[in-house]
N, C-alpha and C positions, 0 to 999 in steps of 0.2 A: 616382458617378452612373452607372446602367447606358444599353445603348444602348435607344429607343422602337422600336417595334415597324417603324418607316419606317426607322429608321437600319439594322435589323439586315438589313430586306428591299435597302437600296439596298448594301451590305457585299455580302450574298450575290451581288447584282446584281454589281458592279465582280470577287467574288471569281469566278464563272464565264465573265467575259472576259478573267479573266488566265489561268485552268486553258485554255480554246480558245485564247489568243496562243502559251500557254507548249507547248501539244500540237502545234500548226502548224510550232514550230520544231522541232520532234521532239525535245523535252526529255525524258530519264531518267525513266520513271515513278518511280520514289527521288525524283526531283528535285521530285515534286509532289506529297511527301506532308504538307507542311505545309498548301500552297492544300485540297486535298479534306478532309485534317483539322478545318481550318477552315470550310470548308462545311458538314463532315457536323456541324457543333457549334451551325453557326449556322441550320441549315434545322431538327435537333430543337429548338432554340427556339422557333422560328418555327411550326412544327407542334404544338407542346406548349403554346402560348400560355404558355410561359415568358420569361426571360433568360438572357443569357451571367452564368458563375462572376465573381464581384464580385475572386478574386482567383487569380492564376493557379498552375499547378500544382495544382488540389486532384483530383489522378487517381483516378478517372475521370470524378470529376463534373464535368463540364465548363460543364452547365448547368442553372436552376434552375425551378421553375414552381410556382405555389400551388395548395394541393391542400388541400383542408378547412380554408383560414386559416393552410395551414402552408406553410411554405417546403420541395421539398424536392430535394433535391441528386438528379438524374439523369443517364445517359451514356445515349450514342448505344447502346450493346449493350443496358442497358436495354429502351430504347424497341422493339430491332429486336426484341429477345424479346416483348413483349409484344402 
């Protein structure tokens, strides 16, 4: 079951007061590439009126969005292209 459109906004929410906690301590930009990876996956969601990938690893779709009745697998490079 994927996450609703509230779950993915309140994720995004928790994950950009962990990226300002994790900055304040002046943590390794390296060290924050997983929190902004996860953002940038879950805010093209959120903007695509899609969902997050039902199963992980499938590089670089990361997430998915209906488009003519069809499901279709998109990445954030994707979206910045277009």
């Amino acid at each position: 079951m994927g996450l609703t459109p509230k779950d993915m906004i309140s994720s995004l929410s928790k994950l950009l007061d962990w990226l300002e906690q994790e900055s304040n301590w002046g943590t390794n930009n390296g060290e924050l590439r997983f929190i902004t990876g996860r953002i940038g996956e879950i805010y093209t969601a959120i903007m695509t009126n899609g969902s997050m990938a039902i199963e992980t690893n499938q590089n670089p779709k990361n997430t998915r969005r209906l488009e003519n009745d069809l499901i279709k697998q998109i990445s954030l490079k994707d979206e910045v292209a277009n």
